[in-house]
Structures are given as structure tokens and as C-alpha cells.
C-alpha positions in Angstrom: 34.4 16.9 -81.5 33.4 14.6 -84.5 33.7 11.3 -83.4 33.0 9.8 -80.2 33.6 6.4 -78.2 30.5 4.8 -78.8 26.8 4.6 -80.2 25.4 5.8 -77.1 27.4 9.0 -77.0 26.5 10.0 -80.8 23.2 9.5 -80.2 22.9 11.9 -76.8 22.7 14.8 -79.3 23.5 18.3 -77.9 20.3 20.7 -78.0 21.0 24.2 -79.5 17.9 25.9 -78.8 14.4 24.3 -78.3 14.0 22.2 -81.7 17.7 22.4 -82.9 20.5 19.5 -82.1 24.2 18.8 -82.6 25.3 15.3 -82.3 28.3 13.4 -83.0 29.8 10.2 -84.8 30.6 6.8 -83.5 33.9 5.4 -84.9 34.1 2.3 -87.4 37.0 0.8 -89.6 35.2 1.8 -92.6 35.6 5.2 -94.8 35.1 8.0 -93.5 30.9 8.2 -94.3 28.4 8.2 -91.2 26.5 5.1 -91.4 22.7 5.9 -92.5 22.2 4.0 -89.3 22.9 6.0 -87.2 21.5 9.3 -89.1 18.0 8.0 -88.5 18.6 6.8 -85.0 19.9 10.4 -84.2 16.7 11.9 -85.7 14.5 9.7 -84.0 15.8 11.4 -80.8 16.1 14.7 -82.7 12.0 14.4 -82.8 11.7 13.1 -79.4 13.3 15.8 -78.2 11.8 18.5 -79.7 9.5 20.8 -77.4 6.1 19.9 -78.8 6.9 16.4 -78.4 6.3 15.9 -74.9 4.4 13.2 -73.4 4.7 11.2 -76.9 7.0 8.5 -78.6 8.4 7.5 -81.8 6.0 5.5 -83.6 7.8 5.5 -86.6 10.8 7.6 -88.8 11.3 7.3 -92.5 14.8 9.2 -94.0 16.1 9.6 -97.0 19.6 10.2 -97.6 20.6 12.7 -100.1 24.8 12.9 -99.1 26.8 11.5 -97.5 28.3 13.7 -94.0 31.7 12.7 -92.2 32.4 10.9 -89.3 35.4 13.9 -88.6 32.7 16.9 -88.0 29.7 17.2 -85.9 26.3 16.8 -87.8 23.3 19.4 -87.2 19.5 18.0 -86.9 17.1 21.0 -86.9 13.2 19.6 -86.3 10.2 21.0 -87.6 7.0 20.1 -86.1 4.3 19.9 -88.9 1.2 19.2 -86.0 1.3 18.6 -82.8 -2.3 17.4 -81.0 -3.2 15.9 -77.7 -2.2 12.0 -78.5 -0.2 12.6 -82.4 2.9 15.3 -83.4 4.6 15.0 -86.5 7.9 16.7 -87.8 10.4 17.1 -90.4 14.0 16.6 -89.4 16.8 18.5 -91.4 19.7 16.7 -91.4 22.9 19.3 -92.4 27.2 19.0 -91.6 28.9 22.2 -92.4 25.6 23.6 -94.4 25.4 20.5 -97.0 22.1 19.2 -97.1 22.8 15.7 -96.2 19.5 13.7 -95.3 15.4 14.4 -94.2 13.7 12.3 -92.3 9.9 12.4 -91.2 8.6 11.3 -88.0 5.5 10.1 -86.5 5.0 10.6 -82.6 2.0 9.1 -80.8 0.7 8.7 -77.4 -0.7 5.2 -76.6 -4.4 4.1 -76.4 -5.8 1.5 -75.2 -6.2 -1.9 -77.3 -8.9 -2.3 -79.9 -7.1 -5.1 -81.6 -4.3 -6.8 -81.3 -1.9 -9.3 -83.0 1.7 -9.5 -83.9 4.0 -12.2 -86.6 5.8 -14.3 -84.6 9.5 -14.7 -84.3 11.4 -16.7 -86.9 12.1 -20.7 -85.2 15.8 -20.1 -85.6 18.8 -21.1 -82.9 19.0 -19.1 -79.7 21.9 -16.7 -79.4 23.8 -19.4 -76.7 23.8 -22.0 -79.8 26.1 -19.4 -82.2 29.6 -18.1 -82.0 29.9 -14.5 -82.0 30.9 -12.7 -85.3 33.1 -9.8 -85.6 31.6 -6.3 -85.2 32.8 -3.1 -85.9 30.7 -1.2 -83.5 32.3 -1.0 -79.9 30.1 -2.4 -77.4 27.6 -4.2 -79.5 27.6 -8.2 -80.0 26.2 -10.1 -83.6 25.2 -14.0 -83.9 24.0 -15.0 -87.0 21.2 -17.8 -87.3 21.0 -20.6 -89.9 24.7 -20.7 -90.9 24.9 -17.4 -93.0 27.8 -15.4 -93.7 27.8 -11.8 -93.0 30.8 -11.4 -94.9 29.8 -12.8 -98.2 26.9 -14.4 -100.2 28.2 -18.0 -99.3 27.0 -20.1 -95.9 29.6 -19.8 -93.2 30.5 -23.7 -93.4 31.9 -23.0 -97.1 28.9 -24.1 -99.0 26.9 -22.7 -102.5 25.4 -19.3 -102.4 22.0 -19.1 -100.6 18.7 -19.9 -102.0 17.3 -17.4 -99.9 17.0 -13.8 -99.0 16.7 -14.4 -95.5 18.8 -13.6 -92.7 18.7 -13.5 -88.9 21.1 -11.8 -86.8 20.7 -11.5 -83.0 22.4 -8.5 -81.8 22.4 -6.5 -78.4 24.5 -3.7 -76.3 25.0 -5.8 -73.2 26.8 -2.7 -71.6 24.0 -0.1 -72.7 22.3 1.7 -70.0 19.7 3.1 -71.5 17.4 5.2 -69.5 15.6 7.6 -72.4 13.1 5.5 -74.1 14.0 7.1 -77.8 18.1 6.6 -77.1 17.1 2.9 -76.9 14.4 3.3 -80.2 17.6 5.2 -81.7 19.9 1.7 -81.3 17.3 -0.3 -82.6 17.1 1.7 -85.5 20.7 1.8 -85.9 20.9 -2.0 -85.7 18.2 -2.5 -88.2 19.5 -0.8 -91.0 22.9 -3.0 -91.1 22.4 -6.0 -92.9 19.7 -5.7 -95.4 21.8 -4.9 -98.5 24.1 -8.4 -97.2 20.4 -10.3 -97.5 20.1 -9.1 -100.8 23.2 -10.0 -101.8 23.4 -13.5 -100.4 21.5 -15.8 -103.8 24.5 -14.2 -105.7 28.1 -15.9 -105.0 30.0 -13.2 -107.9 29.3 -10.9 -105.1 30.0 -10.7 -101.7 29.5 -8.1 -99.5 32.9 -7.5 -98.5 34.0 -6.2 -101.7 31.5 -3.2 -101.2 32.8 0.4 -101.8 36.1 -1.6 -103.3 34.7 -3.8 -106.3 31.5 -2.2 -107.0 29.0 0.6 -104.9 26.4 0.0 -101.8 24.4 3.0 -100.2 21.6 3.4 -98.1 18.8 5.7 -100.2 16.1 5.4 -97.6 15.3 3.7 -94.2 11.8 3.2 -92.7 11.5 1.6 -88.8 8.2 1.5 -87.0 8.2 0.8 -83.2 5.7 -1.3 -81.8 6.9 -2.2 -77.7 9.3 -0.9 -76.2 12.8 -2.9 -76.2 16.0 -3.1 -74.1 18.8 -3.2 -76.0 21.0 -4.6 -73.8 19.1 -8.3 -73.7 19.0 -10.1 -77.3 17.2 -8.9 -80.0 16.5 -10.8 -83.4 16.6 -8.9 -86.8 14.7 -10.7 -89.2 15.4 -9.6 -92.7 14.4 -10.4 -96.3 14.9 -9.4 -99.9 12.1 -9.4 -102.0 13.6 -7.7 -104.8 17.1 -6.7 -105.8 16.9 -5.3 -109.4 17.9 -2.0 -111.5 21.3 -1.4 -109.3 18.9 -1.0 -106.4 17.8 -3.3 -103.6 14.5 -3.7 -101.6 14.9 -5.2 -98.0 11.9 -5.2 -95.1 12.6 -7.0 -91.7 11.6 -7.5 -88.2 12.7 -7.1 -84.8 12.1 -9.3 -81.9 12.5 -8.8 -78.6 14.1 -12.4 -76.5 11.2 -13.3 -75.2 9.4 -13.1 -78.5 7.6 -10.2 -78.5 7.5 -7.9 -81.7 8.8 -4.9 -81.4 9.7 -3.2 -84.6 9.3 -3.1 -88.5 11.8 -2.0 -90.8 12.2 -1.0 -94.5 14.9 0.3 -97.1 15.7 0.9 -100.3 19.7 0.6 -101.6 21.9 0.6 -104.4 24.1 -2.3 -105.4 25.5 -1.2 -108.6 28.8 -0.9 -110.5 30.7 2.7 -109.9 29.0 5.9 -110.9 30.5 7.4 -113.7 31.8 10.8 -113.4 31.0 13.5 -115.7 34.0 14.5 -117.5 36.2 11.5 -116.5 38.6 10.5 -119.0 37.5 7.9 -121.5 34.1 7.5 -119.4 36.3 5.9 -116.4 34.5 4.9 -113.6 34.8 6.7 -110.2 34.0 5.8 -106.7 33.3 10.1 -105.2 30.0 9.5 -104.0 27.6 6.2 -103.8 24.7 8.7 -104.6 
């Protein structure tokens, strides 16, 4: 197949033999490059799935992305299980398209214990989804509302204004049609959804850019994505992506963020480092001209 109607479908990978998967694409209006996204969302299940697994969830999945795969061809996700013990497991994911190496990811899987501690940060004080207009999304099936006036389409505020002082954005998003019934599908979305909007925080103190000239005036790519789960989360209710920037620097970008659940609960961490750099040049290129055949 290749590409499929929507996120849920990708990420309902295909199992091959006991620790081997196939999964597909969900379609977007960009190029033609899988979004990292949804690689780590698939491996998350990938691990869940895998036979030693059993009786545990994703605590957390950390990828790095070496190429970029297609959107046209089916992607491969072969899992490796380093240990698996009575409440931990832990495993490599291999993430291949057509026998290119294209990302790794490793995951953490954990059975719960009881509390010794507990806290949690609390959720930003932004407006509730009911006070914003909804945004344009180019995922079927999921809705965006974006706190504090911020622009996802550039480093301005949405009223017109000056570039940001800040690094921080909020963005409530959810799947109000998902029905999610496999707790690491609905880990898989909100990994999916956390990896979207960290390289527009980064860019939003710097009005010569805006985030809608990526890919066209100048290069964004997702090197690595980190997400740790903490409660489980329905993705079909409203959750709030909390994101900042600490550092942006070197052609690369630094983003961590949070995700709350509506009634305030945390219930994930995320990390990732980008580029945000001016086009590669390509070796042998006439006169040192700058191309645009791979962000990597």
C-alpha cells in the first residue's frame, strides 16, 4: 500500500513474524518524506508489540533519524529486545523502507509499581480550547488551537504584531474521532502530536524566518525525538502541548515540552533536537550551489 487514510491506520502496523512489523503512511500536503512523527509513534507500538513485551508499557522511546523514507512505500520496523525482566524490557527498533537504513529508536517498557513519591509540573494558565479558533491542519482527523495568540505559520503573533519574545508555545490538539482501544496506538498519537511544533517555537523570536518557508527558503529536519509517558491519555479529549526553546544555535535547534491531559494531569515529556539551517551543499555541485536532496 504506502499511504493510508489516516494516523490511526499507519500506526496499526502489520506483524511479520513475532518481533518484525510493516506499517504504512498517513497522507499530508507536504513532500513526499514520512514525518519523524509518526516514525517514533510507529516504533513505540513496534516495541509494544513485540513478544517479550507483554504485560508492560511504553515508558519512554528515544529515535534518531538517519534518512528520510517515503510516504509512497511501506516502512519495516524489526525490534530487538536487549532485556526483558518481570516489571522492565528494553529493545532496539530498526527502522528500514526498501533496505535503506532510515531511523533507530530505543525503548523503555515498564510495568507499574506502586507510588513512593509523587509530583507532577502543572499545566501552563493559558485559554481553554472553547476560547480559540481552530487552525488549519494537515492531518485528517486531528483538530489544533493555539494559546496566547501565536502563529503556527510564522514567527509573528496571529494578530499581525512583532516577532515573539518567547520560545513558548501552546497548542491544544486532539483526534475527536479516534477510537482507541490499544493503550500504545494512543501513546503512538501522542507521540506523533508532540513532535510537530517544536522547530516553529524555535523559530518564533526571529521574524526573517517563518516557518512556512521551510524546505523552500532554507532546511528543517527532525535529528532526534525523545517522549516519556507518564498517565495514560485519550486522545480524543483535549490535550495541551507545552513547548519551549532553550536554544537554537549552530543550524540546530533544541526544543523540550509537555503534555497535559484536559483535566490537568501530566501525562508526557518530550525532547528533540533539529536543524534550521541554510541548504546543504552538495559535493560536486557546480560553483558550490546549494541543493535541497536531503535535510540530513
Amino acid at each position: 500500500m504506502g499511504i493510508v487514510a489516516d494516523l490511526a491506520s499507519a500506526l496499526d502496523l502489520e506483524r511479520l513474524d513475532p518481533n518484525r512489523f510493516r506499517g504504512d503512511s498517513v497522507d499530508s500536503p507536504e513532500r513526499d518524506v514520512v514525518f519523524g512523527g509518526q516514525l517514533i509513534g510507529q516504533c513505540a507500538v513496534a516495541a509494544a508489540r513485540g513478544e517479550p513485551a507483554a504485560g508492560k508499557r511504553v515508558k519512554t522511546v528515544h529515535a534518531l533519524f538517519a534518512r528520510t523514507a517515503s510516504k509512497a512505500q511501506p516502512i519495516d520496523f524489526e525490534v530487538e529486545f536487549l532485556h526483558a525482566g518481570r516489571t522492565m524490557a528494553s529493545a532496539t527498533v530498526t527502522v528500514t523502507q526498501g533496505g535503506r537504513l532510515c531511523a533507530r529508536a530505543m525503548a523503555l517498557l515498564t510495568a507499574d509499581d506502586d507510588d513512593l513519591i509523587r509530583h507532577a509540573a502543572p499545566m501552563p494558565d493559558v485559554e481553554p480550547p472553547e476560547a480559540l479558533e481552530s487552525v488549519t491542519d494537515p492531518y485528517v482527523g486531528r483538530e489544533l488551537r493555539v494559546a496566547g495568540g501565536a502563529d503556527l505559520n510564522g514567527s509573528t503573533t496571529a494578530s499581525g504584531g512583532a516577532s515573539a519574545e518567547t520560545t513558548e508555545l501552546s497548542v491544544w490538539t486532539r483526534m475527536p474521532n479516534a477510537s482507541v482501544t490499544e493503550p500504545a496506538v494512543a501513546q503512538a498519537m501522542l507521540a506523533h502530536a508532540s513532535a510537530g511544533f517544536l522547530i516553529g517555537a524555535a523559530m518564533r523570536p526571529h521574524p526573517e524566518l517563518t516557518i512556512a518557508d521551510a524546505h523552500d527558503k532554507f532546511s528543517t529536519g527532525i535529528l532526534g525525538h525523545s517522549v516519556t509517558f507518564h498517565e495514560e491519555a485519550d486522545m480524543s479529549d483535549w490535550i495541551l502541548l507545552a513547548h519551549e526553546s532553550p536554544y537554537a544555535g549552530r543550524g540546530r535547534s533544541y526544543g523540550r515540552g509537555h503534555a497535559f491531559a484536559r483535566d490537568g494531569r501530566l501525562v508526557a515529556s518530550f525532547a528533540q533536537d533539529a536543524i534550521i539551517r541554510s541548504f546543504a551543499t552538495r559535493p560536486g555541485a557546480a560553483g558550490g550551489g546549494r541543493g535541497k536532496a536531503s535535510v540530513l
